[in-house]
N, C-alpha and C positions, 0 to 999 in steps of 0.2 A: 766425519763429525766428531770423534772420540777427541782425534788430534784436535779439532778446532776448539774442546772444550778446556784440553790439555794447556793449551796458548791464550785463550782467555785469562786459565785460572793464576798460570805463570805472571800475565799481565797485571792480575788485581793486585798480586803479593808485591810485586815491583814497585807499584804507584805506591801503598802502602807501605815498603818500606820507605821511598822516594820522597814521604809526607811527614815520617816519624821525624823530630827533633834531631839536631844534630847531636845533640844531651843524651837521648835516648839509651839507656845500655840496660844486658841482664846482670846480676851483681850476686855474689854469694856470701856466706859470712857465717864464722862462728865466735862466738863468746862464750867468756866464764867473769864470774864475780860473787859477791857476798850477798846475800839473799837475808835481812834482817826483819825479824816477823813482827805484826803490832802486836795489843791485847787480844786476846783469844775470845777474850767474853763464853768461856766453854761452861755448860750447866747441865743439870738434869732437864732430860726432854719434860717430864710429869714427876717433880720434886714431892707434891705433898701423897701419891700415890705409890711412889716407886725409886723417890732419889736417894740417891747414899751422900751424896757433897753436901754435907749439912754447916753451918757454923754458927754462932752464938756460944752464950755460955749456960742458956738455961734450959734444959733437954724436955721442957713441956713446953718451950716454947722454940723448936730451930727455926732458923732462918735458910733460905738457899744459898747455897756456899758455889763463888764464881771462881775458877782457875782463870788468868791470863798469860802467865810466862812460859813462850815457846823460845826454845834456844834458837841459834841461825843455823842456815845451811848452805853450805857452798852452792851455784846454778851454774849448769852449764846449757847451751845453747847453739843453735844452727839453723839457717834458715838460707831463703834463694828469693831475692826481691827483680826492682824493676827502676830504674828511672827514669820517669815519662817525661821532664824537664829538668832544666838545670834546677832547681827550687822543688821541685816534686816529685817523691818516689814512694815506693811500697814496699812491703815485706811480707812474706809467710815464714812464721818462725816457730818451731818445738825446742822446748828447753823444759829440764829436770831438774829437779831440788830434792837429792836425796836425804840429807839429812838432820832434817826437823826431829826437834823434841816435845812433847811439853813437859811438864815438868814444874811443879807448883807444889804448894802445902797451905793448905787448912788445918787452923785450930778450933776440933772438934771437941766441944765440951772440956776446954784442958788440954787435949793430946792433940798433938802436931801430925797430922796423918797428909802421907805426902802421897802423889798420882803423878804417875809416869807412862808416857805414851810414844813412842817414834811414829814419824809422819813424812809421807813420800807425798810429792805433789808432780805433776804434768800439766805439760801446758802446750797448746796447739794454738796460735795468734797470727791474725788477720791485722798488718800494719802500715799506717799513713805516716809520712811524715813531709814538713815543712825545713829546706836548709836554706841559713841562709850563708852570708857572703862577709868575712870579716879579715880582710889581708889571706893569707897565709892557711887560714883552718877556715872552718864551717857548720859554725853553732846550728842546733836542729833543734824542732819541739816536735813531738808526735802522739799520737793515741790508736790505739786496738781493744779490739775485743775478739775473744773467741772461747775456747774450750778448756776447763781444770779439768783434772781427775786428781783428788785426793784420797791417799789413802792412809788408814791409821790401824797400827799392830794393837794388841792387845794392850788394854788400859789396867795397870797394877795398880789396887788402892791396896795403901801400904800402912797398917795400925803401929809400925817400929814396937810389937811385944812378938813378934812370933808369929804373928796373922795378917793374912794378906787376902783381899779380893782381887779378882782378875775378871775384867770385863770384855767380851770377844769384839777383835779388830771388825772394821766393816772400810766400802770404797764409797765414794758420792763423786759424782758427776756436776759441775757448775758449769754456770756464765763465768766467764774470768773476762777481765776491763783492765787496761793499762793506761798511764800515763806519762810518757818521756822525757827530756831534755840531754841533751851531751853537745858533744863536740870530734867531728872527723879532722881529721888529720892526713891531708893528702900525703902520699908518698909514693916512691918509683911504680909500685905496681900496685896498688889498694890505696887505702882509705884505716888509720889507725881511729878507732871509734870508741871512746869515753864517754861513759850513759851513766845515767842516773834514773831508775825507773821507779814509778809507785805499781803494784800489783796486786789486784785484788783477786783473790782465786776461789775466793765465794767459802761454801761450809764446807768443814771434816767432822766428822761423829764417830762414835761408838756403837756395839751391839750389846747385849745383854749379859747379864751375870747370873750363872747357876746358883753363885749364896744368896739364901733366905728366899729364895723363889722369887728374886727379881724378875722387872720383866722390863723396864725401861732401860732407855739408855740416855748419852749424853750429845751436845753437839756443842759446835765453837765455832767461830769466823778465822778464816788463814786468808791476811793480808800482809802485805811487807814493802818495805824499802829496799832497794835493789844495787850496789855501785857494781860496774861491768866493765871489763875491757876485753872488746873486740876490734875483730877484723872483717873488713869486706874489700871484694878483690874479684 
């Protein structure tokens, strides 16, 4: 009876591969490229109770003061997909972008007070894509979603006399959403692969500052433009 279920189950996997596409294959792949970040839109969480990014010029009346400039960071990436047809296949992919800044200046009453932060991102993605058929190569469009973790070192608010505040690093967890478009490039033993990605990897924040018995902190959006050259093979 063992045997006979042994020979059933050998059978099912037969038919089933015997059914898979002749396209069918498992596929691996790693990439690197530039990771270019939009506006940060970064603020105090509770401005009129606890924010320090202030701006205007009349100090009974501040306004909330917005940072947006994150420098780039290189991405690197790896991942293990599937081709279920010649036209459609999938991906699971992790890839890291260590070297985010922000890095901005507000002029606060007169004085130029500048805030500096590094910012490490991770990303876990669940991916479809559409290729299609043009001579030679093989334009693709595709979309995922899955998992950020962002994370930000301590935030220097920096008055350039001598004095500086320090706001402590924190991690957040996101939804992260992607959007595709490139171009494979068959060759002897892979697929030379040019991407162009949008990445949305949801918020990064800050935690609190011992000056003046703060107690708020800050947060921003980490999205970016992506150009990539990979391999899959």
């Amino acid at each position: 009876m063992r045997n006979m279920k042994r020979i059933c189950t050998i059978a099912v996997l037969l038919c089933l591969t015997a059914a898979a596409p002749a396209q069918a294959q498992m596929y691996w792949r790693i990439d690197a490229g530039l990771s270019l970040p939009n506006k940060a839109d970064f603020k105090d969480n509770d401005f009129y109770n606890s924010g320090v990014m202030w701006t205007g010029s009349d100090p009974f009346n501040p306004q909330p003061g917005t940072l947006n400039n994150i420098d780039g960071s290189i991405v690197f990436g790896a991942g293990v997909g599937y081709r279920f047809t010649s036209r459609l296949r999938g991906d699971v992919t992790f890839a890291y972008r260590p070297l985010y800044t922000l890095d901005d200046t507000l002029n606060e009453f007169g004085l130029d007070v500048s805030y500096r932060a590094d910012i490490t991102s991770m990303t876990l993605m669940a991916n479809a894509y559409y290729d299609f058929t043009a001579g030679g190569v093989r334009p693709y469009i595709g979309a995922g979603i899955g998992w950020a973790q962002n994370k930000t070192e301590a935030l220097i608010q920096d008055f350039r006399l001598g004095f500086h505040n320090t706001f402590s690093g924190a991690t957040k967890d996101n939804t992260a959403f992607a959007l595709m478009a490139g171009v494979g490039i068959p060759y002897s033993s892979g697929t030379l692969d040019i991407g162009l990605r949008y990445m949305d990897m949801g918020k990064f924040e800050t935690g609190t500052s011992a000056a003046f018995g703060i107690t708020g902190g800050q947060t921003g959006k980490l999205s970016a433009y992506e150009l990539t050259l990979g391999f899959r093979f």
